[in-house]
C-alpha atoms as one frame of an Amber mdcrd trajectory, in Angstrom:
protein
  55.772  85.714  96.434  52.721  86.202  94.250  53.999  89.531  93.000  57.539
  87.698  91.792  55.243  84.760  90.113  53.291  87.319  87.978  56.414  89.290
  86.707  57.930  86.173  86.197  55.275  85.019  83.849  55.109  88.475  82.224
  58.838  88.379  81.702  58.412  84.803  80.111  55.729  86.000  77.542  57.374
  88.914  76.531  59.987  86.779  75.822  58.141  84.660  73.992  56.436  87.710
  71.918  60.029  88.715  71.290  60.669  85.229  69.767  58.272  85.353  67.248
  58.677  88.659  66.327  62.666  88.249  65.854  61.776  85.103  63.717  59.977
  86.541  61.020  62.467  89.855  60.978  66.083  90.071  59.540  66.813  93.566
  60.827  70.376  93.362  62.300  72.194  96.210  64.976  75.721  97.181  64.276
  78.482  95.469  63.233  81.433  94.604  65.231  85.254  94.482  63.776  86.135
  90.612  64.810  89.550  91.160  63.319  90.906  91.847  66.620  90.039  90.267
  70.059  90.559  94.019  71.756  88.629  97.064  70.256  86.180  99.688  69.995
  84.021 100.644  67.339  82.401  99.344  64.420  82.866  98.790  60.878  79.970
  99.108  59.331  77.559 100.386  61.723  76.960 103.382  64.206  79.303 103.364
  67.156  76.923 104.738  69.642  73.878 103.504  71.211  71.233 105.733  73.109
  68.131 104.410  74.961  65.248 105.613  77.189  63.372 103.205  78.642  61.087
 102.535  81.684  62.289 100.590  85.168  60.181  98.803  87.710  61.108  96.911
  90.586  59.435  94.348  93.314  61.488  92.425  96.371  61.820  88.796  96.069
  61.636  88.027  99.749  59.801  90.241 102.728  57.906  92.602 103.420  56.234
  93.887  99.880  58.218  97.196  98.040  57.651  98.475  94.811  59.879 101.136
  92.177  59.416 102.577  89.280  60.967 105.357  87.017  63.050 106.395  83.748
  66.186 105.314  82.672  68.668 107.106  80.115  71.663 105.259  78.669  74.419
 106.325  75.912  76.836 103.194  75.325  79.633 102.541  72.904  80.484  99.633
  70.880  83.575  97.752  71.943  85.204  94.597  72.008  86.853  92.501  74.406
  86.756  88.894  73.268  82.748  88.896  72.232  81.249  92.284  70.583  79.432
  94.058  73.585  79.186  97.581  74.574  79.909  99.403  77.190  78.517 103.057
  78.469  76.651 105.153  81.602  73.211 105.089  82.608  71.254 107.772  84.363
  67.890 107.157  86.087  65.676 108.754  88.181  62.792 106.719  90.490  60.086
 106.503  93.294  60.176 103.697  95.818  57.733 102.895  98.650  59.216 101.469
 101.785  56.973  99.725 104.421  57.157 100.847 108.089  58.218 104.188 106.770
  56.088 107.660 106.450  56.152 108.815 103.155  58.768 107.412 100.157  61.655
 108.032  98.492  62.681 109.430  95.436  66.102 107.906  94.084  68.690 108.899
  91.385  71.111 106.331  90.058  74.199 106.358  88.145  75.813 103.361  86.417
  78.725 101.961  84.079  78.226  98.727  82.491  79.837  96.230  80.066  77.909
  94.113  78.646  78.601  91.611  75.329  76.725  89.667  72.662  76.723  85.730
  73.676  73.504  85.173  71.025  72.268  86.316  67.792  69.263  85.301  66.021
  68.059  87.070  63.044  67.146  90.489  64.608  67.183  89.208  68.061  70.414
  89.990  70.229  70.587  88.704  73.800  73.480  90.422  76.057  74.887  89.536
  79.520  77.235  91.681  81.583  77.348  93.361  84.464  76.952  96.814  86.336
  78.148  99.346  89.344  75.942 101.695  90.503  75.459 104.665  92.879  71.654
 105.768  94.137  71.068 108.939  96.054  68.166 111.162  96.478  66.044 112.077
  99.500  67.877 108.469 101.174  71.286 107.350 102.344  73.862 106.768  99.157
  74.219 103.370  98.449  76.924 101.533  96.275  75.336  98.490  94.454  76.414
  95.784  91.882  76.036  93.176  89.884  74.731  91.199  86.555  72.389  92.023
  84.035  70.414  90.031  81.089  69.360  92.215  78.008  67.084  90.994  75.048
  67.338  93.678  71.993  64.860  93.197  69.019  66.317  95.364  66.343  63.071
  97.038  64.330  65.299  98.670  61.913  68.873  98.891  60.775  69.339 101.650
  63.960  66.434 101.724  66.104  65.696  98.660  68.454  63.663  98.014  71.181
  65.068  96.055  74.710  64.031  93.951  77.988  66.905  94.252  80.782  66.574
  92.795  83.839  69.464  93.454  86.792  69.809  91.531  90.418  72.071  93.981
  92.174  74.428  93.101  95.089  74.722  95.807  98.032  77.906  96.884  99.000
  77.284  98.575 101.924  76.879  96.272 104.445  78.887  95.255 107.474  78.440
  91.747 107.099  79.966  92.013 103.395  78.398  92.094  99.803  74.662  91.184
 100.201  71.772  90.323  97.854  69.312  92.862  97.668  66.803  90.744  97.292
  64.916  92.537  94.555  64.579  92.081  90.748  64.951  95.028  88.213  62.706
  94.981  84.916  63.656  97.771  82.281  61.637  98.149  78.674  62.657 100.640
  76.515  63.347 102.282  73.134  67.064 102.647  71.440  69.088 103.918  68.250
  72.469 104.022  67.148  74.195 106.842  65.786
């Protein structure tokens, strides 16, 4: 429970920080068509999005685990009511297990969809959603669920996000099951 208090309070500063940096910038990402309430691509902006970024992860409830590793993500501009984007992540990780000699490392592979709810000068907040496979030197595992991004746009096509994912397991017997662990991603992007 400490460990979830202090990421919690680093999450809320960094949004803060993000604030105050998006209020004194007018930088602004792509460009959506809203002519239609279906579509992909842009109008007067890059279509494509492509981002590295850092993950870490800590369990909300038991015994203490920790994650960390690289994400890569190429997305696309779309449309499907709100401007969003959707695209394929990539990431490879380490993760400590307790009771267990030694760790594993993991590989992941997503889709996502996620759209634009909130724009404020060069400040973009997202919210969507995810399905994901992990593998590696452990049992494959099908996971799921909703994400919360925060992109501050430094320049017309370079920006810089916050993501954070709760993922559902759906591997279990009993049915779809928290996992009981918080993802944190920081990380660099560009459109082309």
């Amino acid at each position: 429970m400490k460990y979830t208090k202090t990421l919690t309070s680093a999450l809320v500063a960094m949004v803060l920080i993000v604030a105050s940096v998006a209020s004194a910038s007018d930088f602004r990402g792509p460009a959506v068509d809203t002519s239609n309430p279906i579509g992909f691509g842009n109008t007067n902006a890059e279509n494509w999005t492509l981002a590295l970024g850092g993950v870490g992860a800590t369990t909300t409830t038991g015994d203490f685990q920790s994650a960390f590793g690289v994400n890569f993500q190429i997305g696309h501009a779309d449309k499907i009511i709100l401007p969003g984007e959707a695209g394929i992540r990539q990431g490879i990780g380490w993760s400590s297990t307790p009771n267990k000699s030694g760790s594993d490392w993991l590989l992941s592979t997503a889709l996502y969809q996620d759209w634009k709810f909130l724009s404020y000068k060069s400040l973009d907040l997202y919210a969507g959603g995810n399905v994901a496979v992990g593998y590696g030197n452990t049992t494959t595992r099908w996971a799921a669920g909703p994400e919360l991004e925060a992109r501050l746009w430094l320049k017309k096509d370079v920006y810089t996000y916050l993501r954070t994912e709760y993922n559902f397991d759906l591997n279990t017997s009993e049915g779809i099951k928290g996992q009981d662990a918080l993802r944190f991603y920081l990380g660099l992007g560009f459109t082309f």
